[in-house]
C-alpha positions in Angstrom: 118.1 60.3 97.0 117.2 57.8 99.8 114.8 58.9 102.6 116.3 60.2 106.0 115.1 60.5 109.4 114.5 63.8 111.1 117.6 63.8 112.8 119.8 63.2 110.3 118.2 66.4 108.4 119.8 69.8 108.9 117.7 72.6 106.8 120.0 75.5 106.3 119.1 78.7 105.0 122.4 80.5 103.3 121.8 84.5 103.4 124.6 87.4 102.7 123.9 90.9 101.3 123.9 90.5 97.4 127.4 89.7 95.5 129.2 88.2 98.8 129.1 84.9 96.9 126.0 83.0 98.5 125.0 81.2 95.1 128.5 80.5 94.4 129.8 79.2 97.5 126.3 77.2 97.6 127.1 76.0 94.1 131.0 74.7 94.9 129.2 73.0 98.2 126.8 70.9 95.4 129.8 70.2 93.4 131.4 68.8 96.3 128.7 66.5 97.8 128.0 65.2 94.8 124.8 66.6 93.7 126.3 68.2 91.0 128.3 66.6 88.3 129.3 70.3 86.9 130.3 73.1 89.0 128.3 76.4 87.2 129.2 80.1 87.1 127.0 83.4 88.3 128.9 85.2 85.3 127.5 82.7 82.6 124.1 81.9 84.1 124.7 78.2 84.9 124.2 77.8 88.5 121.9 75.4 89.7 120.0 77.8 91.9 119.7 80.8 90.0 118.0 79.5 87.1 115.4 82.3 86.4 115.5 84.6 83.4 115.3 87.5 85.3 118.3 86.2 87.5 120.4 84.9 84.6 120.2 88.4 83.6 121.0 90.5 86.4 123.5 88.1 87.7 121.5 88.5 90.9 119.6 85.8 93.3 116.0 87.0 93.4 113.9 83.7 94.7 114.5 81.5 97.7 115.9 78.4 96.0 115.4 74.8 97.3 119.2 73.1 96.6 119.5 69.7 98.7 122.5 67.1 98.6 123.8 64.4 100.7 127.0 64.4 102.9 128.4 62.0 105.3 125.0 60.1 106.0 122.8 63.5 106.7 120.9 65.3 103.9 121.2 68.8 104.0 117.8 70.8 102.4 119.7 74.0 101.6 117.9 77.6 100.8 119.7 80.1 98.6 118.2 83.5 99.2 118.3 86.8 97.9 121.2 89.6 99.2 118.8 92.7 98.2 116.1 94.5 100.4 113.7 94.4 97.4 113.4 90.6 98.0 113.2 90.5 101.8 109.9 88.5 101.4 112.3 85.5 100.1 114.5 85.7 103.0 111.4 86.1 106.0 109.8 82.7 104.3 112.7 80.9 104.1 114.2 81.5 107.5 110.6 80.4 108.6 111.8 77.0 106.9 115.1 76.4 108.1 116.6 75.5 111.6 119.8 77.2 111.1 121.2 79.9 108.6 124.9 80.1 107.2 125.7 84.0 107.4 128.5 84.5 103.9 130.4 87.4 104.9 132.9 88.9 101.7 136.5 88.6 102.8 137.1 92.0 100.8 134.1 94.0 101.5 133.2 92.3 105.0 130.3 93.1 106.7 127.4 94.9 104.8 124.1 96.2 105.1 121.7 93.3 104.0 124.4 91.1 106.8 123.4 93.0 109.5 119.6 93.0 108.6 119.4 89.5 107.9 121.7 88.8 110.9 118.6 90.3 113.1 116.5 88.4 111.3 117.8 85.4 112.0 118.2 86.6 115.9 114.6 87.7 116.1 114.1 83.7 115.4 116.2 82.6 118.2 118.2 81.0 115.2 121.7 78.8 115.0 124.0 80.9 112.9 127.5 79.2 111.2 129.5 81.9 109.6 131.5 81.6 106.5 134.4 84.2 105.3 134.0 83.9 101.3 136.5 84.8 98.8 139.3 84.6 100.1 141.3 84.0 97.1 140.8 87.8 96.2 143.1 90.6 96.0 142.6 92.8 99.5 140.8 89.8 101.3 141.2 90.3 104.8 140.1 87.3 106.8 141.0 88.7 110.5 139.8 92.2 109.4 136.7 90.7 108.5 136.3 88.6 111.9 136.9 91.6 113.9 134.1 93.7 111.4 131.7 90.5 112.5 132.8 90.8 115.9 132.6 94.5 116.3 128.6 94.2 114.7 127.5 90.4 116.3 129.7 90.1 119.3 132.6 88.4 120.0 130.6 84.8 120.2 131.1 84.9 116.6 134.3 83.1 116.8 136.5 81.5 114.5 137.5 77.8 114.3 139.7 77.9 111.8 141.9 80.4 110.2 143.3 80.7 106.8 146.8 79.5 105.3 147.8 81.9 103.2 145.7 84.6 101.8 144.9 86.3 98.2 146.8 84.4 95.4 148.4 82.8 97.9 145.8 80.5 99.9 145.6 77.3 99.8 143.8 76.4 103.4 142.9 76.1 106.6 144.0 75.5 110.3 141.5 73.7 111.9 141.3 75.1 115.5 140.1 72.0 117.2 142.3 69.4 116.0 145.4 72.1 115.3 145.8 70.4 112.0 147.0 72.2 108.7 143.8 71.2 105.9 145.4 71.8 101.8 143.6 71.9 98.9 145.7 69.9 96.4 143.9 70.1 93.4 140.0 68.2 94.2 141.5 66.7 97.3 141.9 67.9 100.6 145.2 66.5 102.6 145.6 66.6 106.1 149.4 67.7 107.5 151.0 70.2 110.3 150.8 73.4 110.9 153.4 75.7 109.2 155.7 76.9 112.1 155.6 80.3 111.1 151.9 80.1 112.0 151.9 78.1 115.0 151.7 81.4 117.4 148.8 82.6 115.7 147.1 78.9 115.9 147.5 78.4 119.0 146.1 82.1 120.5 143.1 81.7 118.4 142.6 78.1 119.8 142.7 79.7 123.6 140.1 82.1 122.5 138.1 79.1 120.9 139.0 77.5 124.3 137.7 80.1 126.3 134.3 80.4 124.4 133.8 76.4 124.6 134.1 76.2 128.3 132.0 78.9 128.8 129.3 77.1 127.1 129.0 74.4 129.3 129.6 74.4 133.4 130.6 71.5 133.5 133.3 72.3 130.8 134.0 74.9 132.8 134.5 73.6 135.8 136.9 71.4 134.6 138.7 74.2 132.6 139.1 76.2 135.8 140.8 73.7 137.4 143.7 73.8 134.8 142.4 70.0 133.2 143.1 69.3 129.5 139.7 69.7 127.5 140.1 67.2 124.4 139.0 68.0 120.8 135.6 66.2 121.7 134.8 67.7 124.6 135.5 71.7 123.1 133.4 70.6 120.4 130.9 69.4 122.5 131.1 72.8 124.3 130.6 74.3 121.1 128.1 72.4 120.1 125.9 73.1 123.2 126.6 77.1 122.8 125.9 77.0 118.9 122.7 74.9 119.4 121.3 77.8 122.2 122.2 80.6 120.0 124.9 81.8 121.9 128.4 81.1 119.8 128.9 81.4 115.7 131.4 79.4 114.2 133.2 81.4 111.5 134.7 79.4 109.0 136.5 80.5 105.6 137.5 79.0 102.3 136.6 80.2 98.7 134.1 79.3 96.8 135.6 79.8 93.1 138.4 78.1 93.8 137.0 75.6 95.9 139.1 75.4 99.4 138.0 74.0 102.7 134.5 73.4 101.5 134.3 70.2 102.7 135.1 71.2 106.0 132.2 73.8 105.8 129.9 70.7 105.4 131.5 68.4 108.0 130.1 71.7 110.6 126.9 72.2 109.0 126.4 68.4 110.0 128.1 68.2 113.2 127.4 72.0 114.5 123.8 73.1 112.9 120.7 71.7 114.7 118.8 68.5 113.7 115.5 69.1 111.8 113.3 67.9 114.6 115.8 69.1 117.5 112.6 71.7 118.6 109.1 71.2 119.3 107.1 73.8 117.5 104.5 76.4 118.8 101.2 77.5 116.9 97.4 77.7 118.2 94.1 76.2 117.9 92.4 78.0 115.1 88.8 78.2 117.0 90.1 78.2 120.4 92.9 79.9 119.8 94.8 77.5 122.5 98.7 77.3 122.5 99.9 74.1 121.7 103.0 72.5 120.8 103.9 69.6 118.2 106.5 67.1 118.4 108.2 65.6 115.2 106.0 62.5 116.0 102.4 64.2 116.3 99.7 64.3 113.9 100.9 65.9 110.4 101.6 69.7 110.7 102.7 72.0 108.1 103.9 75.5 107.1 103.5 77.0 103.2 106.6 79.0 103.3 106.6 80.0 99.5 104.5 79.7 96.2 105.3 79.9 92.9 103.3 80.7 89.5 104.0 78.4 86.6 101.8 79.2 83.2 102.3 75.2 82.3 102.6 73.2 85.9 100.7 75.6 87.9 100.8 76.8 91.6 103.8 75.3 93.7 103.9 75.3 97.1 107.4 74.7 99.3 106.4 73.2 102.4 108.1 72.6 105.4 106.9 69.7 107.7 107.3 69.5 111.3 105.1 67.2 112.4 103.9 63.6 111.0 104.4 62.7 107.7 102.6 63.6 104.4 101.7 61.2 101.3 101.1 61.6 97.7 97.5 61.0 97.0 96.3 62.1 100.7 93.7 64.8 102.1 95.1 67.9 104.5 93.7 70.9 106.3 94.7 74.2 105.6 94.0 75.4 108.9 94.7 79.2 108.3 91.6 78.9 105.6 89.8 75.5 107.1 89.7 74.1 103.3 90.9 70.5 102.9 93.2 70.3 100.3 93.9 67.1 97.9 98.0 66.1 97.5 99.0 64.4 94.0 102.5 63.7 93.9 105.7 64.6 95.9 108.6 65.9 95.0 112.1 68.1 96.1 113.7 70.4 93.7 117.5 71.0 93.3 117.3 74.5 91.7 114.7 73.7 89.3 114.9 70.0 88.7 111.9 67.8 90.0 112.7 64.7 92.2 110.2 62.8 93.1 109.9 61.4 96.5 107.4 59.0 98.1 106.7 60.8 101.8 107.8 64.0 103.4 108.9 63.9 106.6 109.0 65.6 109.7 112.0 67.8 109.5 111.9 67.9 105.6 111.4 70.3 102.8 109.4 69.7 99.6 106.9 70.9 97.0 103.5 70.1 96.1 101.7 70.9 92.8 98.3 72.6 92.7 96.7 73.4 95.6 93.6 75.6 95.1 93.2 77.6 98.3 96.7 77.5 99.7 99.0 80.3 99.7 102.1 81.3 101.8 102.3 81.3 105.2 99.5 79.2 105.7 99.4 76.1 107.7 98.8 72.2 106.6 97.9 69.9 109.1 95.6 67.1 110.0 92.0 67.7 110.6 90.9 66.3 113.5 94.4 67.9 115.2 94.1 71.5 113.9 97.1 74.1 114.3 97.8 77.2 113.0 101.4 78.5 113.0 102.3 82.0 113.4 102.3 84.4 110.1 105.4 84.9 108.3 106.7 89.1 109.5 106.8 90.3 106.3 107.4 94.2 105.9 105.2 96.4 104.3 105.8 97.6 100.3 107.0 100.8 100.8 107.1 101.8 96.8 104.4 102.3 94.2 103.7 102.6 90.4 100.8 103.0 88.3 100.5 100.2 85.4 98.4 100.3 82.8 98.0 97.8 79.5 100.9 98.7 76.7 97.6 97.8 74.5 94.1 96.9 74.7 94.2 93.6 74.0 96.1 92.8 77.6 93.8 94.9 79.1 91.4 92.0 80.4 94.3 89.8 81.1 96.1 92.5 83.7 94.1 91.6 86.7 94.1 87.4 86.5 97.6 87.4 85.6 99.0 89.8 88.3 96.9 87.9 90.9 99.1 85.2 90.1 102.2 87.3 90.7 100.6 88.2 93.7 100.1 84.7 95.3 104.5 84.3 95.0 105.0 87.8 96.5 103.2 88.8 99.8 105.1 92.3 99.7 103.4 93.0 96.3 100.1 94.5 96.3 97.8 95.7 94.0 94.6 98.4 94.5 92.9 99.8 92.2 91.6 103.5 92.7 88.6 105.4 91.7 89.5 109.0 91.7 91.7 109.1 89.8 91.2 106.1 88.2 94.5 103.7 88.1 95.9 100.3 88.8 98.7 100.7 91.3 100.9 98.1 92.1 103.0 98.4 95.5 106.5 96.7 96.4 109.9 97.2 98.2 111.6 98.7 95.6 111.8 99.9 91.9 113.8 96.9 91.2 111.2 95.1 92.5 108.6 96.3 90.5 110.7 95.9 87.1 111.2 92.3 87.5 107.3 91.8 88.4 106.7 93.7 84.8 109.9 91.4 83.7 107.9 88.4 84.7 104.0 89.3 83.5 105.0 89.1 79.9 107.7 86.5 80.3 104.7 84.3 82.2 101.8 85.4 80.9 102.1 87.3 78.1 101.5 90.5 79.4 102.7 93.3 78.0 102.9 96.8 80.5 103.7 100.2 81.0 104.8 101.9 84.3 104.2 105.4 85.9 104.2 107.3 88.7 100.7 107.2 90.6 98.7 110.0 89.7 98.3 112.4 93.1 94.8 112.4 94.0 94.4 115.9 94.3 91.1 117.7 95.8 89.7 121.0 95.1 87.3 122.9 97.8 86.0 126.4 98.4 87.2 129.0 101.0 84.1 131.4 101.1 80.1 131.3 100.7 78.2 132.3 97.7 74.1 132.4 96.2 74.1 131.4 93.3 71.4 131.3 90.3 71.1 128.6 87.7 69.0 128.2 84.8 68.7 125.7 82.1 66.0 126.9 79.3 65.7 125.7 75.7 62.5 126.1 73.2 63.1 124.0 70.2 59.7 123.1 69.0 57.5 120.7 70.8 58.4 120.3 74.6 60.5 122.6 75.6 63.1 122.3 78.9 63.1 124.5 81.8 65.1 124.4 85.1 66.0 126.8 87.4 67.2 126.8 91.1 69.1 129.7 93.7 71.7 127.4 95.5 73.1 128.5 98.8 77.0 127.1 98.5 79.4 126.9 101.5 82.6 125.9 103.2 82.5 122.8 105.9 85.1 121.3 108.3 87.9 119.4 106.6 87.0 116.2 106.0 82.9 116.8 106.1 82.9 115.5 102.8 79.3 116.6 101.0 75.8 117.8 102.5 72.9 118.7 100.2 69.8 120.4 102.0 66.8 120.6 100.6 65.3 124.4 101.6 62.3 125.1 99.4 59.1 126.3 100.8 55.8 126.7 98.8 56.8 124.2 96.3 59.2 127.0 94.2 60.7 123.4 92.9 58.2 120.6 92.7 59.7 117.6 95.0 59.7 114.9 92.2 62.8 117.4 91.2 64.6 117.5 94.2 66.6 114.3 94.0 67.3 115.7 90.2 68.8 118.4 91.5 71.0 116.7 94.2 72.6 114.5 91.1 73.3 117.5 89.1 75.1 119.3 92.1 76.9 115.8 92.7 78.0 115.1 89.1 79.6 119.0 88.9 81.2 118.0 92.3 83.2 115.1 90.3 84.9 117.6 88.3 86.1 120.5 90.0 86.5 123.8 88.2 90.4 124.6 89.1 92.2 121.1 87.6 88.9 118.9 87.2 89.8 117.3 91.1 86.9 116.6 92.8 85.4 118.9 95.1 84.9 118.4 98.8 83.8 119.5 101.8 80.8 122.1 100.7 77.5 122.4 101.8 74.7 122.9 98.9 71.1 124.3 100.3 68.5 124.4 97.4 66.8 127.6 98.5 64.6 128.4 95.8 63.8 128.1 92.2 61.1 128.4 89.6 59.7 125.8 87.3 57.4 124.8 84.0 54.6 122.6 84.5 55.0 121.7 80.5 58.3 122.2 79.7 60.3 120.8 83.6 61.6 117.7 83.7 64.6 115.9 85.6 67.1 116.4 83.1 66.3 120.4 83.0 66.9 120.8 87.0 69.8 118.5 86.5 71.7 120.5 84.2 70.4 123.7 85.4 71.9 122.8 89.0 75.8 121.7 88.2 75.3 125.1 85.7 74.9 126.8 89.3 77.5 124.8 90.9 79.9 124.9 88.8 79.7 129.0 88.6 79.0 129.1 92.1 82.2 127.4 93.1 84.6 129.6 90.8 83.0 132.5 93.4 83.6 131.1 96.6 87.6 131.4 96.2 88.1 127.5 95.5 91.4 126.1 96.4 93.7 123.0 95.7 93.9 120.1 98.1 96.9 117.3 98.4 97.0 114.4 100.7 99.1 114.8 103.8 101.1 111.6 105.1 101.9 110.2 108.5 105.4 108.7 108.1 107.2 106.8 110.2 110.7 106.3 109.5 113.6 103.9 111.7 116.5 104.1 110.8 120.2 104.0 112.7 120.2 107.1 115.1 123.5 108.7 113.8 121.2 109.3 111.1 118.4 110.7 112.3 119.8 113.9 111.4 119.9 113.6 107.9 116.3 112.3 108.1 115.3 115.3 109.6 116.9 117.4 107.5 115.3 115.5 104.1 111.9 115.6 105.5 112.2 119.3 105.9 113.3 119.7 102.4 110.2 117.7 101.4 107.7 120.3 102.9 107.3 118.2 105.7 106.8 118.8 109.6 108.6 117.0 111.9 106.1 115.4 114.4 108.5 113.7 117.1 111.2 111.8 117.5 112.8 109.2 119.7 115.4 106.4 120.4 114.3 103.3 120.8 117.2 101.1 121.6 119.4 99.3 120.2 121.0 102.0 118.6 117.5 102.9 116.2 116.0 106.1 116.4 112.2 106.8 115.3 111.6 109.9 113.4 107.4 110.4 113.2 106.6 113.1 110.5 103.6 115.1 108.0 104.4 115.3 104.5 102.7 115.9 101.3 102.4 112.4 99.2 103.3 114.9 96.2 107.2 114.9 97.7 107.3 111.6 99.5 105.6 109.2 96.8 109.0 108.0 96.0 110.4 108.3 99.8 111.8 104.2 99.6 114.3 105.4 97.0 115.2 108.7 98.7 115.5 106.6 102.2 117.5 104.0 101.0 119.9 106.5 99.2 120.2 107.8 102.7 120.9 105.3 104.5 122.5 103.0 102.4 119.5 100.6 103.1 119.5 100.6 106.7 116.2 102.9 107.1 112.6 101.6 106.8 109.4 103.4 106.8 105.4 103.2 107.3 103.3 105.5 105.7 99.7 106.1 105.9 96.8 108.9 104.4 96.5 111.2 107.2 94.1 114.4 105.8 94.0 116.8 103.1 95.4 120.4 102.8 95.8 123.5 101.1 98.8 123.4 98.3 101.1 126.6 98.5 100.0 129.0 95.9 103.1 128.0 93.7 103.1 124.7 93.7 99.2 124.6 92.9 99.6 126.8 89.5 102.1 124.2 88.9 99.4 121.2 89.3 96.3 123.0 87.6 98.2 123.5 84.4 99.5 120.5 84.3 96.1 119.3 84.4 95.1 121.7 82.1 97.9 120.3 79.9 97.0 116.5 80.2 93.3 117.2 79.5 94.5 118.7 75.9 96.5 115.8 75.4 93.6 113.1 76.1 91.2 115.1 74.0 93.7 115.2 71.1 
């Protein structure tokens, strides 16, 4: 592939909820430039961009892949992303790459939930947006059904400039709107001819509308329009152009992918229509100032990381999108978000996964680079005597966890490096291990999610785990004050052991945590025992008496006591101390604890209700609620992390994907009677089982 200026670059990210036909109709658009000498098939795993394991298997797109080809003198650096929420981190780094995004709307199911999300995506971005009516070749397509589905969610600037000829079994093309021309698919050729009569009517209506939207675009057009003048077919696409580049009009296109029709007309707009690579300056800041500044395509070499993979054999890659300079193999950057300099070896663009080398990127181009040691995604490359840093990629929180653990000992060691390097591809997984009770948790957007991360550690690296749910961490505390005795005597020849303390136990404030006071007058317990006897009340604190939780929020006073000048040691006041503890606490009414959450959910407001109504059913409490335009309502709520551990399943059932959440530890309360019996012998029962 030769080497192409900025502006004769247009990066364009293709996105569509999941089976609309993204990697296909991506696919047939290879096959036509050129690219590709055979056109593959989703069904038999043999499309360029989904060429992962885990994708060849599920038939599903679950990586942003990097798919340029050449058409008419521009080279287009297209980005196949995922159509499923659990992959959202793919989609939020690639739009962060691309100037433009081609929306694939199903001519049979039309406009779906991951559409509409990564339609506001795309509009959060300020972002071009070319629409594309796929499948049209199917039984029950429905192009002007579908365009008034896009236009009753986007607007009615999404407007077509063509319209099909023939539909289901039946199509065979296009009208194109601005030259009024009939466009047939004859086999691998497309042949130009007029319009059918019997759809000249409908042509020439959706032409006004197109008409109307053009003009409207451009005063000047306007103007003209007003006064009753002809527009010709350059100056209405010059009007579109101008309202497409601002954001303001979508083209929507349609053809079919499988069957390949009026593809290459798709790429002639994606050329003429879709914004140049270096059309807009870009915004970051100073890293130590923190200064504003903006970079044109001719500055000083600027950078953004907008996604890394893992590879066992050719190690870290990182896609990079330039828009500033140029970079060259064998050259020295600054990773600004990190201030590391970073060494470049070789080159190269990939086309699904085959390597291409190439001798300089570009401003306005995409490309990979092998190896870098302290560079991950969304951080930013640039020169280092012109620092920038860009702004972070918006990626959403994981909103589902499990607890893994090694299928056997061996992988044990290995978990930790080897999901580290899952964890450098995937910002929206996240791993934490806790203490009490002890377990590796792994967070992410979704179950699916987390099976294909398992998917991948042993296809990778070789290691083998099991999943789970997380383990509740549970407390246990008392509702009453007690004295309690405690003594810990043994004679068994020799030395003998002797401890024995009175420990005042009580009740504090939620969330106190532990207090130990020391009491002792008249040296009843000598003070080189003291500390002893704080560890012993601490250690019998670990394992509370109920289920084996922890205990929390008691105070311990060490009133009094006796010792042996012979036989008293540490170890005697230790034990003799969690003895009194331990009976002390099954006095003073002890209780089970759960952690409560704060939950935020947003979701539609038509379905607040039914949020409300599931949260309730979940022992939850309802804290507030609002609208916050836009047609989302915010539902703020308590619940027990017991009921909503596995809310991003529940919520998505719900909503049919259209909610999201935030969740976060708020304190710890009493469990109802009922429920607790049902924890502590459980406990009881998984103790038995671990001793066995």
């Amino acid at each position: 592939m030769k080497e192409y200026a900025g502006d004769k670059i247009r990066n364009i990210g293709i996105v569509a909820h999941g089976s609309a036909g993204k990697t296909s109709l991506l696919e047939a658009l290879l096959f036509t430039a050129g690219a590709v000498k055979r056109l593959g098939r989703v069904d038999d795993g043999s499309t360029t961009t989904d060429f992962e394991p885990e994708e060849i298997k599920r038939k599903v797109t679950i990586g942003a892949a990097l798919a340029p080809c050449e058409w008419k003198d521009h080279k287009i650096n297209f980005l196949d992303t995922p159509g499923y929420a659990d992959f959202v981190s793919e989609v939020k780094g690639g739009l962060r790459a691309v100037d433009s995004a081609l929306v694939v709307v199903c001519a049979v199911s039309g406009v779906e939930v991951e559409t509409e999300k990564v339609w506001q995506y795309a509009e959060n971005l300020k972002m071009p947006r070319m629409l594309f009516v796929n499948k049209m070749d199917r039984e029950n397509a429905d192009f002007f059904g579908t365009v008034e589905q896009i236009q009753g969610k986007f607007g009615k600037r999404a407007i077509p400039i063509e319209i099909p000829i023939g539909a289901q079994e039946e199509f065979s093309g296009v009208v194109n709107l601005l030259t009024m021309k009939a466009v047939l698919t004859q086999g691998t050729q497309e042949v130009e001819s007029a319009i059918p009569e019997s759809m000249l009517p409908q042509a020439e209506a959706a032409r006004q509308e197109l008409l109307d939207m053009a003009a409207e675009a451009d005063d000047d057009l306007l103007e003209k329009y007003l006064e009753g003048e002809e527009l010709s077919t350059a100056e209405i696409a010059g009007g579109l152009l101008n309202g497409i580049s601002r954001a303001e009009l979508f083209p929507i296109l349609c053809g079919s992918a499988y069957k390949n029709v009026a593809l290459p007309l798709l790429l002639d707009a994606a050329v003429h229509y879709l914004p140049p690579a270096v059309k807009k300056n870009v915004i970051g800041y100073h890293p130590l100032t923190q200064e504003v500044l903006e970079r044109k395509a001719n500055d000083a070499f600027s950078a953004m990381v907008f996604k890394t993979t893992a590879d066992p054999f050719v190690g870290r890659l990182s896609y990079i999108r330039v828009f500033s300079g140029m970079l060259k193999p064998d050259s020295s950057v600054y990773n600004a978000s990190k201030g590391k300099v970073e060494r470049i070896g070789n080159l190269f663009t990939l086309r699904g996964k085959q390597q291409e080398t190439v001798p300089v990127l570009r401003a306005g181009d995409i490309g990979v680079v092998a190896k870098l040691q302290d560079t991950a995604t969304g951080d930013s490359l640039c020169d280092k005597d012109r620092p920038i840093v860009f702004l972070p990629i918006d990626y959403p929180k994981p909103m589902f966890s499990m607890r893994l653990e090694a299928r056997n000992r061996n992988d044990e060691d290995k978990i930790g490096s080897a999901l580290q390097r899952l964890l450098d591809e995937d910002p929206t997984l996240v791993m934490h291990k806790e203490t009490e009770p002890p377990q590796l948790v792994i967070s992410g957007m979704g179950e699916l999610h987390i099976d294909i991360m398992v998917e991948r550690l042993k296809r990778k690296f070789g290691v083998d785990v099991l999943l789970s749910q997380p383990k509740i961490p549970y407390r246990e505390t008392i509702r009453s004050a007690v004295k309690i005795e405690g003594k810990h005597k043994k004679q068994s020849g020799g030395h003998g052991q002797y401890g024995h303390v009175w420990l005042q136990i009580e009740p504090l404030e939620p969330g106190a945590g532990f207090v130990f006071q020391d009491s002792i007058f008249g040296g009843a317990v000598p003070r080189q025992y003291i500390p002893a006897v704080e560890k012993g009340v601490r250690e019998a604190l670990a394992g509370g008496v109920l289920a084996g939780f922890p205990i929390v929020d008691v105070k311990v006073t060490l009133t009094d006591g006796s010792y042996h000048t012979v036989d008293s040691s540490e170890m005697a006041f230790k034990i003799a101390s969690g003895l009194a503890l331990r009976k002390g606490v099954l006095q003073a009414k002890p209780v089970l604890l759960e952690p409560i959450c704060n939950i935020e959910v947003e979701i539609p407001e038509q379905l607040m209700g039914d949020i409300i109504g599931d949260l309730n059913g979940k022992r939850g409490r309802i804290l507030g609620m609002e609208n916050v335009g836009a047609g989302i309502g915010v539902v703020r709520a308590q619940a027990p992390l017991a009921e909503v551990f596995r809310y991003a399943l529940d919520l998505r059932s719900l909503t049919q994907g259209r909610g999201c959440f935030d969740m976060k530890f708020s304190h710890y309360e009493e469990v109802p009677q009922r429920i607790a019996d049902a924890v502590i012998a459980g406990a009881k029962k998984d103790k038995m089982v671990d001793e066995m």
